[in-house]
C-alpha positions as CSV (number, residue, x, y, z in Angstrom):
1,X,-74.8,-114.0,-30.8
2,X,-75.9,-112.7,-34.1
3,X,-77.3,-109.4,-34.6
4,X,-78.9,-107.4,-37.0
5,X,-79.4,-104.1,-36.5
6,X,-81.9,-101.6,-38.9
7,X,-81.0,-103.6,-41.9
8,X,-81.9,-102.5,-45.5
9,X,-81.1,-103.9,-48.8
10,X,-82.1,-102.4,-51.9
11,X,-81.4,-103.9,-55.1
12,X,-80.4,-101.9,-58.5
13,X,-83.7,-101.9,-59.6
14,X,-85.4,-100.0,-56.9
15,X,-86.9,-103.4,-55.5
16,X,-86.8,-103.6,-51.1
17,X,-86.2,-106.9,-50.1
18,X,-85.4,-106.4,-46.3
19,X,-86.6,-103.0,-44.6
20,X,-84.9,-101.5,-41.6
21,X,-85.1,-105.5,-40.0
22,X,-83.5,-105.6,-36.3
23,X,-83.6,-108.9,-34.3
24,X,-81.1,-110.9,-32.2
25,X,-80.0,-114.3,-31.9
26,X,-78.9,-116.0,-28.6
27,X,-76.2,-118.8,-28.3
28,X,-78.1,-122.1,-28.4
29,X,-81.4,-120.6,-30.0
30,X,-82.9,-122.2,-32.7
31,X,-84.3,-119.7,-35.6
32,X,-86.3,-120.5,-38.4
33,X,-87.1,-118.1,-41.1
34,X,-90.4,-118.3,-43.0
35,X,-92.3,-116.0,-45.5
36,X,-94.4,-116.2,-49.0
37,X,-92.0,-115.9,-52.0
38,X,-90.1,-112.7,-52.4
39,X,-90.2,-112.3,-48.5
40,X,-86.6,-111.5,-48.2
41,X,-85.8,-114.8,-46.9
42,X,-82.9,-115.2,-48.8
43,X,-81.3,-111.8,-48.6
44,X,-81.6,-112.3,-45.3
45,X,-79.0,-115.5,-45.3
46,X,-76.8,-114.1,-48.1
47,X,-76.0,-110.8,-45.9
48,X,-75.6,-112.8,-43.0
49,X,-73.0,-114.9,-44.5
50,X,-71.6,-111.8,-45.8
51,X,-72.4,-112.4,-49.6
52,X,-74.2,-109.4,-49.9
53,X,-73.7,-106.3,-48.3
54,X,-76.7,-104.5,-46.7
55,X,-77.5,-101.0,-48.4
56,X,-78.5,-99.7,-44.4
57,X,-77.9,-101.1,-41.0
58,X,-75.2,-103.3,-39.7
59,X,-75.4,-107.3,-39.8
60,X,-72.9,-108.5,-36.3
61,X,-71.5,-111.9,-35.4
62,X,-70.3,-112.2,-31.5
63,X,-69.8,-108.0,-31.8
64,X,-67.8,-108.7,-35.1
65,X,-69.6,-106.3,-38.1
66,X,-69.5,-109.0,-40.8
67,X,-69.6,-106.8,-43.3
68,X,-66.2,-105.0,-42.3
């Protein structure tokens, strides 16, 4: 399961690309994400992959905090 829980990221320059986000994501569920440009879409994949690091909120993999 992946879960994120109140994330926030916040760039140097004051910008808010994700804003206290929470949603979960069951084993065998399909997810798509979608939004205009500058949505957060792609925040979103780099801290879940753990190549970013949210400024709020935790970002979990099967109860593991990837982030940690």
């Amino acid at each position: 399961m992946i879960y994120f829980d109140q994330v926030s990221k916040v760039y140097a320059d004051d910008s808010i690309a994700l804003d206290k986000v929470s949603f979960t994501v069951a084993p065998n569920e399909f997810l798509t994400i979608v939004g205009h440009s500058g949505a957060g879409k792609t925040t979103l994949i780099k801290l879940l992959l753990a190549e970013e690091a949210p400024t709020e909120g935790g970002v979990f993999f099967e109860s593991i905090n990837v982030h940690k």
